[in-house]
PDB file of N, CA, C, O and CB in Angstrom:
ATOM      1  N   UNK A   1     163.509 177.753 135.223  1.00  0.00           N
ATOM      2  CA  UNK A   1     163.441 178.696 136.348  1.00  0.00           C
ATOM      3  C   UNK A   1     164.848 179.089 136.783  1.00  0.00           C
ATOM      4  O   UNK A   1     165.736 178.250 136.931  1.00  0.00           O
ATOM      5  CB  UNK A   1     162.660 178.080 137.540  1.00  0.00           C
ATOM      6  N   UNK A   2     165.034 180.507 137.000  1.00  0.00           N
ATOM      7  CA  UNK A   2     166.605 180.494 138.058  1.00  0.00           C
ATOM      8  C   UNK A   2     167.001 179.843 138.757  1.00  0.00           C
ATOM      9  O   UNK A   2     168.220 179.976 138.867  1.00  0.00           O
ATOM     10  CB  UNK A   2     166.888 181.233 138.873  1.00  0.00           C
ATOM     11  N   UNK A   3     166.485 178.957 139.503  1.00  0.00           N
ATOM     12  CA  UNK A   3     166.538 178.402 140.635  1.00  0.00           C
ATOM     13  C   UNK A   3     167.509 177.059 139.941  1.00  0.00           C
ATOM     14  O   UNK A   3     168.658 176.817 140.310  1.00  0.00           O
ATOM     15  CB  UNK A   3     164.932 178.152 141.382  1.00  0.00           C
ATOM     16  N   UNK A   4     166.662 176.169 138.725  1.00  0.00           N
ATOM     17  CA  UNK A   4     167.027 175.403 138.240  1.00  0.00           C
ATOM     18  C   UNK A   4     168.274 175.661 137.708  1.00  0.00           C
ATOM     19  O   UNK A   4     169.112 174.773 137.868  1.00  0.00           O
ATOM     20  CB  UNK A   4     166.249 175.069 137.641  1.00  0.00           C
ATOM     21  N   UNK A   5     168.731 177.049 136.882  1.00  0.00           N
ATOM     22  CA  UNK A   5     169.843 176.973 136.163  1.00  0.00           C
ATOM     23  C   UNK A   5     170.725 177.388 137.046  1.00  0.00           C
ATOM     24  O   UNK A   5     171.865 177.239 136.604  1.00  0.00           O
ATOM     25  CB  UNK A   5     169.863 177.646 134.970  1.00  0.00           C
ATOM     26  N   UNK A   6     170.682 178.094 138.680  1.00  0.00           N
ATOM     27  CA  UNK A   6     171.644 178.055 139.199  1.00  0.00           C
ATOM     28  C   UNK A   6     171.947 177.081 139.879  1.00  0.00           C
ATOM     29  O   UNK A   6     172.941 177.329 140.560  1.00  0.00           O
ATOM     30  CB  UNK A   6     171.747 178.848 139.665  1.00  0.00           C
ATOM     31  N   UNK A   7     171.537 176.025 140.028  1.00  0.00           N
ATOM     32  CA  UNK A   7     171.591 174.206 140.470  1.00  0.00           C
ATOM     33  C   UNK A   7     172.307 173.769 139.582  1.00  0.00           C
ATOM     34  O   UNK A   7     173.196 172.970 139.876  1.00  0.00           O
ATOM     35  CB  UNK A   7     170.182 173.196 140.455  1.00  0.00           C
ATOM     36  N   UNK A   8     172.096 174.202 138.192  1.00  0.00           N
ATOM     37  CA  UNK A   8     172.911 173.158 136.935  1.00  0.00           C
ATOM     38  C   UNK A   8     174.218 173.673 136.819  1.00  0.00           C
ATOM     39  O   UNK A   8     175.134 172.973 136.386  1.00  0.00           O
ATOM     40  CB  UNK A   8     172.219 173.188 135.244  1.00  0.00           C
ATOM     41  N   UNK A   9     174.462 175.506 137.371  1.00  0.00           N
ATOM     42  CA  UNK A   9     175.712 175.904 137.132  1.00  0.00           C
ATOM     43  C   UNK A   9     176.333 175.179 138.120  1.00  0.00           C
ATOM     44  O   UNK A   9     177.380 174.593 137.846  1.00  0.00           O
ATOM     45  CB  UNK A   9     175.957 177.328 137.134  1.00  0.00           C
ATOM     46  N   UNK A  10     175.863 175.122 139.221  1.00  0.00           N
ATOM     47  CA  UNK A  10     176.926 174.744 140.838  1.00  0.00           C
ATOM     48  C   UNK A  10     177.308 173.476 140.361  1.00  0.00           C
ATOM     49  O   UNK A  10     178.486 173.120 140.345  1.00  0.00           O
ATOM     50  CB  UNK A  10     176.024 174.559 142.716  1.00  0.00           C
ATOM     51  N   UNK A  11     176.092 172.565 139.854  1.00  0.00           N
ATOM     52  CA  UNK A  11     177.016 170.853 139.388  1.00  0.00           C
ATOM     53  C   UNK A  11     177.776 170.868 138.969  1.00  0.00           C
ATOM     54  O   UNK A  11     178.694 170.153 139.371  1.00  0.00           O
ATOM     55  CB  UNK A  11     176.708 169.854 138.585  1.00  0.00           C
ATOM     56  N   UNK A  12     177.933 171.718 137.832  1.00  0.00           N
ATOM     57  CA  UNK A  12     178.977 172.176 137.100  1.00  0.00           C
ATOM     58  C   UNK A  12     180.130 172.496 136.950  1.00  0.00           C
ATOM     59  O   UNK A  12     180.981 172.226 136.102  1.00  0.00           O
ATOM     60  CB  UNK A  12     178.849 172.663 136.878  1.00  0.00           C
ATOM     61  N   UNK A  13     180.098 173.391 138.267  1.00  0.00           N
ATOM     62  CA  UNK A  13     181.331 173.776 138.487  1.00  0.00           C
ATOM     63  C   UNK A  13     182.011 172.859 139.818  1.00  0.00           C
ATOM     64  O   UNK A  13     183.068 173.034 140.425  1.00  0.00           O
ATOM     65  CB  UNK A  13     181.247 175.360 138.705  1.00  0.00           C
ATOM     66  N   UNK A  14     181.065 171.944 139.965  1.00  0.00           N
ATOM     67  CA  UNK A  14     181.376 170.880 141.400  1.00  0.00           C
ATOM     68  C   UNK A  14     181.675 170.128 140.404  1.00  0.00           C
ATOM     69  O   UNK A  14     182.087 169.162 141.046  1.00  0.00           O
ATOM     70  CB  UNK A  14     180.144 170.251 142.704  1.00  0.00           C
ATOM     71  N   UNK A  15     181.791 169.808 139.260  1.00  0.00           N
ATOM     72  CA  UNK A  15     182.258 168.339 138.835  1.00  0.00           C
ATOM     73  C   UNK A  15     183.765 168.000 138.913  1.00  0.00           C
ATOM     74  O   UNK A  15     184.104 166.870 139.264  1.00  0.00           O
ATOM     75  CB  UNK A  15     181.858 168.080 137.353  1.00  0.00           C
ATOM     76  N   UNK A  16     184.806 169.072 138.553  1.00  0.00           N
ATOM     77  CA  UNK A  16     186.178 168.808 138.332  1.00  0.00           C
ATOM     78  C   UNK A  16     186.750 168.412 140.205  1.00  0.00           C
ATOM     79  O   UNK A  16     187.658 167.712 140.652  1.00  0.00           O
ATOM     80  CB  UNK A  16     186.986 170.443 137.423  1.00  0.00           C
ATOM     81  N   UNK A  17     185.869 169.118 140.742  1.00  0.00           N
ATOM     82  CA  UNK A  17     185.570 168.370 142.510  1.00  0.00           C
ATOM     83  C   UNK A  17     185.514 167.647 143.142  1.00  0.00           C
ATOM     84  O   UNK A  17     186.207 167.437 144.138  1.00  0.00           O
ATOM     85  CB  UNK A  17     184.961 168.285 143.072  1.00  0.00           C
ATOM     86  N   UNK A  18     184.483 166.950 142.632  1.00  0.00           N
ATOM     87  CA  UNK A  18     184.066 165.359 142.495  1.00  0.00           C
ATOM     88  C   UNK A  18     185.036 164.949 141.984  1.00  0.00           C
ATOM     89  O   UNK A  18     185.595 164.136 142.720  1.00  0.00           O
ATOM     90  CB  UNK A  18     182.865 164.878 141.695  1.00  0.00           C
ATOM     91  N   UNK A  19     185.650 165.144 140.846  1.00  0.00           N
ATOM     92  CA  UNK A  19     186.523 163.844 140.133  1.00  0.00           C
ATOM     93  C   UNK A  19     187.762 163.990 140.837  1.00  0.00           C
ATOM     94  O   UNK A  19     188.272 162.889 141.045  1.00  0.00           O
ATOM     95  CB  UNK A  19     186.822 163.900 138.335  1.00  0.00           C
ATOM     96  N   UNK A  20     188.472 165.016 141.307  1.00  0.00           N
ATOM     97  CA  UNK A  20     189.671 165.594 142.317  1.00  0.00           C
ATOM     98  C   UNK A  20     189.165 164.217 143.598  1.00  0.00           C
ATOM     99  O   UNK A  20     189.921 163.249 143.672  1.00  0.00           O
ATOM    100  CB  UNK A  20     189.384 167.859 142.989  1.00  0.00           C
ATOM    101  N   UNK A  21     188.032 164.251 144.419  1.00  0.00           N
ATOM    102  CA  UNK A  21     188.196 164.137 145.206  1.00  0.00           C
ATOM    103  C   UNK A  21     188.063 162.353 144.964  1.00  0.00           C
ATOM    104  O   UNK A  21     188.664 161.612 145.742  1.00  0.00           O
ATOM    105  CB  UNK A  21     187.527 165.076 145.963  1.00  0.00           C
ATOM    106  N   UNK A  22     187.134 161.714 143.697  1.00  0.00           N
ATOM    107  CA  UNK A  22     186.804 160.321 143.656  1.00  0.00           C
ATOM    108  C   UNK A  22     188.914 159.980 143.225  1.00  0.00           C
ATOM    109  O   UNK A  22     189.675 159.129 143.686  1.00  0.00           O
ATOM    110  CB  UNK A  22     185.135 159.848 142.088  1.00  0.00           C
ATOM    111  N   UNK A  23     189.094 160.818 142.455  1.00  0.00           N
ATOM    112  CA  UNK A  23     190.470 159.995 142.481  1.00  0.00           C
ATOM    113  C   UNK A  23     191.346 160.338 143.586  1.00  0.00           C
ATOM    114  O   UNK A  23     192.432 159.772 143.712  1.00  0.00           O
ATOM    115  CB  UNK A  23     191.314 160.214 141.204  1.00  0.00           C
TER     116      UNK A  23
END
């Protein structure tokens, strides 16, 4: 569904985010 693949893009582009912010 769209819904789903625009959820998988945002993780996506939140991951280098996450790792910025865990280190």
């Amino acid at each position: 569904s769209p819904d789903a693949a625009a959820i998988l893009r945002m993780r996506t582009a939140a991951q280098p985010y996450q790792t910025a912010i865990a280190v």
